[in-house]
C-alpha positions as CSV (number, residue, x, y, z in Angstrom):
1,X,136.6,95.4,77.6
2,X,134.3,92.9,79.6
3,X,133.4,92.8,83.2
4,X,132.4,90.9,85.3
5,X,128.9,91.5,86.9
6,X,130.6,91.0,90.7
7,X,134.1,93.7,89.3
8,X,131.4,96.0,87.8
9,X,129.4,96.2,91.0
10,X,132.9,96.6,92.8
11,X,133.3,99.9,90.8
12,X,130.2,101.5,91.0
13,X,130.3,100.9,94.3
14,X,133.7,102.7,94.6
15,X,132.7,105.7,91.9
16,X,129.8,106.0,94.5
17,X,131.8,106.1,97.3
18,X,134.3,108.9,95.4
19,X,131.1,110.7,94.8
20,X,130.2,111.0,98.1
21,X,133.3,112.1,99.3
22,X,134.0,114.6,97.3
23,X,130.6,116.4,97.9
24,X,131.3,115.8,101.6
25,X,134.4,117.9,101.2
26,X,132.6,120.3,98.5
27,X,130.2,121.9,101.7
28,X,130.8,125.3,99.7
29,X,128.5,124.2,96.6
30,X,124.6,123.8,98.0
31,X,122.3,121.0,96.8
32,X,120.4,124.0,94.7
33,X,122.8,124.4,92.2
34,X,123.4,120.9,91.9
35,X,119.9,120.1,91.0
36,X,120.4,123.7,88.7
37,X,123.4,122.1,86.8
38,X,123.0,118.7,87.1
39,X,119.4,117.5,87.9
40,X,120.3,115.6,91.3
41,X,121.7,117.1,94.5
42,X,122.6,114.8,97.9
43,X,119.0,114.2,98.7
44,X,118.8,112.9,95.7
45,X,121.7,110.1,96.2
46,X,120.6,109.8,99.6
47,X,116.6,109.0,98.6
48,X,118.5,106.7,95.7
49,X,120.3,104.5,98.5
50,X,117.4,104.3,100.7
51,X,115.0,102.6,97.3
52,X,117.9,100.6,97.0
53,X,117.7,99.4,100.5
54,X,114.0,99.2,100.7
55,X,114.2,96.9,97.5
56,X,116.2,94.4,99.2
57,X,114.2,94.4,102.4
58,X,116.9,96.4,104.3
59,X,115.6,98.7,106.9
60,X,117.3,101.9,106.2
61,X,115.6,104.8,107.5
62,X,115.8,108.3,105.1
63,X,117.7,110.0,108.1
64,X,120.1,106.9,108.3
65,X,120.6,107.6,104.3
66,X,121.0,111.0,104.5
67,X,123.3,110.7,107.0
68,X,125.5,107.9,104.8
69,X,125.9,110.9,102.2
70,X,126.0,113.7,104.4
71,X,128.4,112.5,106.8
72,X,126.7,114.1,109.7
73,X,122.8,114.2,110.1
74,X,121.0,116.0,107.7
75,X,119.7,118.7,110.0
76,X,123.8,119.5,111.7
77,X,124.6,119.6,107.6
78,X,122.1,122.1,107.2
79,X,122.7,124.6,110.2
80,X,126.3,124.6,109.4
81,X,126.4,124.6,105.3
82,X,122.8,125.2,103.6
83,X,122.5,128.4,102.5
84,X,119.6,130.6,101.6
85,X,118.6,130.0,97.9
86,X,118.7,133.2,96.0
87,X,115.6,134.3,93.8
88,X,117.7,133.5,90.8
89,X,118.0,130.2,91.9
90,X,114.6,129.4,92.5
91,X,113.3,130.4,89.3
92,X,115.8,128.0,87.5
93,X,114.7,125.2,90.0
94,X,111.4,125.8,89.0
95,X,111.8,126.0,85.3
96,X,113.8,123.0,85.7
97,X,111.0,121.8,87.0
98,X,112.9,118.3,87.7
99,X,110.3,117.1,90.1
100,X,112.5,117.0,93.2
């Protein structure tokens, strides 16, 4: 199947969008065992979207882009929904060693 380069951008764009909504609504699952399982958490996405601003000369600040994933600002996320990483967790973070 081919796409067009405007269609494909449509998509990821929307598969981004989906992304971000469903860890909006997933508050239960912290950004520890994301990076754990998957190598990326919502810091991640929201650092992602601000290099992608800052390479088109948009002014995006990192709270502005960690409040386009989060929903909220980053620090209200956190008080409500971060929890406290267990040891376990840690140590696979830092044998992960993912650089984050």
């Amino acid at each position: 199947m081919t796409i067009d380069d405007k269609t494909r951008t449509e998509l990821e764009a929307a598969v981004f969008r989906r992304l971000v909504e469903h860890l909006r609504s997933r508050t239960d699952v912290q950004n520890i065992e994301l990076m754990n399982l998957a190598g990326f958490c919502r810091n991640c996405l929201s650092n992602w979207l601000k290099e992608a601003a800052d390479a088109k000369g948009i002014g995006l600040s990192k709270d502005e882009s960690r409040e386009a994933v989060y929903g909220m600002p980053y620090e209200t996320w956190k008080a409500t929904y971060q929890g406290s990483a267990s040891a376990e967790q840690l140590a696979a973070m830092k044998k992960a060693s993912s650089g984050h």
